[in-house]
ZAMI-935167 format. One line per 3 residues: their letters; for each residue x, y, z of C-alpha. Coordinates in steps of 0.25 Angstrom, whole numbers, always signed. Example, Ala and Ser with C-alpha at 12.3 -4.5 7.8 and 13.67 -1.06 7.14 Angstrom:
as = +49 -18 +31 | +55 -4 +29 .
! end
This chain:
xxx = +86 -299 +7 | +86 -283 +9 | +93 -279 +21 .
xxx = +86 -268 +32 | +90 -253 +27 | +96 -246 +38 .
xxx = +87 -234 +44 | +97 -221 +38 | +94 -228 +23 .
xxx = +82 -232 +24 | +78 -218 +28 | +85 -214 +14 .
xxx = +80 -224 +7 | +66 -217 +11 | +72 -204 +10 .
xxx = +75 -205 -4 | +60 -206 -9 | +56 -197 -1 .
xxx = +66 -185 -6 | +64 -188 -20 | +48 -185 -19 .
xxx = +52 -172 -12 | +62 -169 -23 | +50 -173 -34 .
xxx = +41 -162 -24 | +50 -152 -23 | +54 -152 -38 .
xxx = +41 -157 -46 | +33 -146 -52 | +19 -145 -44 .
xxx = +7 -137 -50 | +9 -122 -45 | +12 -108 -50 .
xxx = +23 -97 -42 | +16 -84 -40 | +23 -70 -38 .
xxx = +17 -55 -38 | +17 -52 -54 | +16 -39 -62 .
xxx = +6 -29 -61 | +2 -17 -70 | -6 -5 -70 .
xxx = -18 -8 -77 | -18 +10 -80 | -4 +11 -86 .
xxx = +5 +4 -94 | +8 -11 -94 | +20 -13 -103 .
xxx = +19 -1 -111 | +4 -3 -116 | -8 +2 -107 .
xxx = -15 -9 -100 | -28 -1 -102 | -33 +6 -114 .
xxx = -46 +13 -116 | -53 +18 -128 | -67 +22 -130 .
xxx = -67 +30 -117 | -59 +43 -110 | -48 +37 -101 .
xxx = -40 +43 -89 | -28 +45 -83 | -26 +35 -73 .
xxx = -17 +39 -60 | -13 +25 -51 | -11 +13 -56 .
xxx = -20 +0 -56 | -11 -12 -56 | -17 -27 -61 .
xxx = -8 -38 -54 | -2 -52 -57 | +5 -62 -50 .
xxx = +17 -71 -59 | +17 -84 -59 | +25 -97 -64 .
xxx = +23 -100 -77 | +11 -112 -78 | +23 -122 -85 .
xxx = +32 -118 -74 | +36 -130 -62 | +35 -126 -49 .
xxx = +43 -136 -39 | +39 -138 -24 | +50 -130 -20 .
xxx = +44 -117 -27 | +30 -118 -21 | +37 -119 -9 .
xxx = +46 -107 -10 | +34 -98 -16 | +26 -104 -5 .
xxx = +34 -96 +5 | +36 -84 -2 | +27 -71 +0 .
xxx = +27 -65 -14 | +26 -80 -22 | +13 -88 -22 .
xxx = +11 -104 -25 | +0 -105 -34 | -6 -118 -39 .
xxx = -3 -116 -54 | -20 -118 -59 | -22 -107 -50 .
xxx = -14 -98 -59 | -14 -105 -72 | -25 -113 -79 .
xxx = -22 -129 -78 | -17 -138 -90 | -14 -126 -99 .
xxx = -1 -123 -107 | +7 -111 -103 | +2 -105 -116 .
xxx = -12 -109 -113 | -12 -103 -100 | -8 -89 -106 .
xxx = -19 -88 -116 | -27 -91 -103 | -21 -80 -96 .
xxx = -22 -68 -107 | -37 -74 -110 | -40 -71 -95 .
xxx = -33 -56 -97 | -41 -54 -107 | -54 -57 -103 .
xxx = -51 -49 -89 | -48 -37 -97 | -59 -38 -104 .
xxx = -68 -40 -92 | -60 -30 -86 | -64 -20 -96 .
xxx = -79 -22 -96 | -79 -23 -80 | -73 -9 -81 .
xxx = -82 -2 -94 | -94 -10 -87 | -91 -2 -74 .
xxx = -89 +11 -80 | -101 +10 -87 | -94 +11 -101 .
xxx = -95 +0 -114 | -85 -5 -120 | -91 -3 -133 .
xxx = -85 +10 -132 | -73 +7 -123 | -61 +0 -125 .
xxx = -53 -5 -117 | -37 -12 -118 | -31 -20 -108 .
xxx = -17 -23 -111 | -7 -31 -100 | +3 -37 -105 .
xxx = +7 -52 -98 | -3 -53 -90 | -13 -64 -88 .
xxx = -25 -67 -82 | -37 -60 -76 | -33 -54 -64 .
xxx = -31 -39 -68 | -46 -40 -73 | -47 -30 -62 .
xxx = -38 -20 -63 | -40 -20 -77 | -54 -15 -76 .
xxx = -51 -4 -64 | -40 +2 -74 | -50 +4 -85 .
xxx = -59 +9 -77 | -49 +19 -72 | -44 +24 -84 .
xxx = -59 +25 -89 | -65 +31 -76 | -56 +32 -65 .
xxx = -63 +31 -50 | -76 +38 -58 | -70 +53 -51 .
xxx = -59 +57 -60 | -50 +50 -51 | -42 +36 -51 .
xxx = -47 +23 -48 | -32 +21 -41 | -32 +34 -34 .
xxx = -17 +36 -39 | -13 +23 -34 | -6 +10 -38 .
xxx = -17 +0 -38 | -16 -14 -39 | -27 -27 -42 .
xxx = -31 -40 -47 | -43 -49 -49 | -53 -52 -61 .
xxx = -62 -42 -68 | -77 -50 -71 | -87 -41 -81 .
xxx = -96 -38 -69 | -84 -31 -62 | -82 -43 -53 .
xxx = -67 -45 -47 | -64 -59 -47 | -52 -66 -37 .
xxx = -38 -68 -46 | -28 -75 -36 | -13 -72 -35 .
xxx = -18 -59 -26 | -6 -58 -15 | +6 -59 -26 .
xxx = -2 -48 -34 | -4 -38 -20 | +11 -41 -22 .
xxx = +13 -37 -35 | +4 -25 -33 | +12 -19 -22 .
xxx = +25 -22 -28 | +20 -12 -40 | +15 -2 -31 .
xxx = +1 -5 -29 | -4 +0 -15 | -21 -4 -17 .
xxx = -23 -19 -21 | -36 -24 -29 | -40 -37 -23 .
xxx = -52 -46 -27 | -59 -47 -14 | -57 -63 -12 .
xxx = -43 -62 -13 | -42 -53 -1 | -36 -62 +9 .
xxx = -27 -66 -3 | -22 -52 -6 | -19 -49 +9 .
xxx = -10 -62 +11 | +2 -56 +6 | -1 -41 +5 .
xxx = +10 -33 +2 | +12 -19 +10 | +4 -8 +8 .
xxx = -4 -14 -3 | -20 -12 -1 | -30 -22 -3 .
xxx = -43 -18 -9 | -54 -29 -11 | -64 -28 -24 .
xxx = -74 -38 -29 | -80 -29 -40 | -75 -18 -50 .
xxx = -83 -9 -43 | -77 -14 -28 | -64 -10 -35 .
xxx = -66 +3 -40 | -74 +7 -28 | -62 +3 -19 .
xxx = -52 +12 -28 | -61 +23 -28 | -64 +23 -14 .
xxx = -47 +22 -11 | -45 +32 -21 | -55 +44 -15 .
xxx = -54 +39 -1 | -70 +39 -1 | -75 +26 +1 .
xxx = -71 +12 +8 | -59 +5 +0 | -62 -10 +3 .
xx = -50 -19 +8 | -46 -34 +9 .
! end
């Protein structure tokens, strides 16, 4: 016959359960990405050593400013993020705890999910230039257009891409510079029709941005409320839908003459 456990060791008795599913929690891998503000580059100069944009087929300019496309860095897909990590990112202003299909595509290999990511660069840059030779009225049987950036996936610079071309080609249509001389920064997606698509990661890229310099922030208008969350100082936000939304906006903030729209 079992004898009556006494109260202090029947509490450890339960105690001991009950630890080891917090240890399993706090050390079992669980299906998020780590976020931090990632490199950006200027989309008019040099990235790596090689220019980002190259034109042929059309007279170019000389660009003043900078244009600045943005990332954010994440953990690598195969990487195992313990409880204890979210928890600390959670927390912090300048990490972010993403759910890990939000930043990479499910059941894919790492090598997989790579070819993904430059198949996505690709086709941004392609529909980058076309948004951009379609806006200016020009064909691009006659003009042609490089995009090169090295280690960077994805199709979040789909924007910025196609605001560089159109700078080098055509500036703000009065001789002078979309950028008005300044360092500007951006994301979102480029669709054919000019349309700006939503990308995520917004807060940590104002983050990146300002880091680099930037004083003007591109912003797909639905991720306002996003961008403003964790706005760094003295960083403007200026909302845009379209390409034309976007060049409307840096022309007006580089004359002065016409309303600049913000978050």
């Amino acid at each position: 016959m079992l004898s009556r456990l006494t109260r202090p060791w029947a509490l450890a008795v339960c105690a001991l359960p009950v630890a080891a599913l917090l240890a399993t929690a706090v050390f079992a891998p669980l299906p998020f990405s780590l976020a931090q503000p990632g490199i950006t580059a200027d989309v008019l100069g040099r990235n790596k050593g090689t220019e980002v944009i190259t034109i042929s087929g059309a007279k170019t300019r000389a660009t003043t400013g900078q244009l600045r496309m943005t990332t954010i860095e994440a953990t690598n897909p195969d990487t195992r993020i313990s409880l204890g990590q979210v928890v600390d990112a959670w927390f912090a202003t300048d990490r972010a705890v993403m759910p890990r299909d939000a930043v990479y595509p499910s059941g894919d290999s790492v090598k997989e999910i790579e070819q993904h990511n430059t198949a996505q660069m690709k086709e941004s840059q392609d529909a980058a230039t076309r948004a951009a030779l379609d806006y200016l009225r020009l064909s691009d049987d006659d003009v042609r257009v490089t995009l090169r950036l090295a280690d960077v996936g994805g199709p979040s610079a789909g924007l910025m891409f196609t605001l560089g071309i159109i700078d080098k080609l055509n500036g703000d249509g009065a001789d002078g510079d979309l950028t008005g001389g300044r360092t500007i920064a951006g994301t979102g997606t480029i669709g054919d029709d000019g349309t700006v698509g939503a990308v995520g990661g917004v807060p940590l890229k104002t983050m990146a941005a300002r880091r680099d310099g930037a004083t003007v922030f591109l912003v797909p208008r639905a991720e306002c409320s996003d961008a403003r969350s964790e706005l760094p100082e003295g960083l403007r936000l200026i909302p845009v839908t379209t390409l034309k939304s976007a060049v409307g906006a840096l022309t007006a903030l580089s004359t002065g003459k016409g309303a600049v729209p913000s978050c």
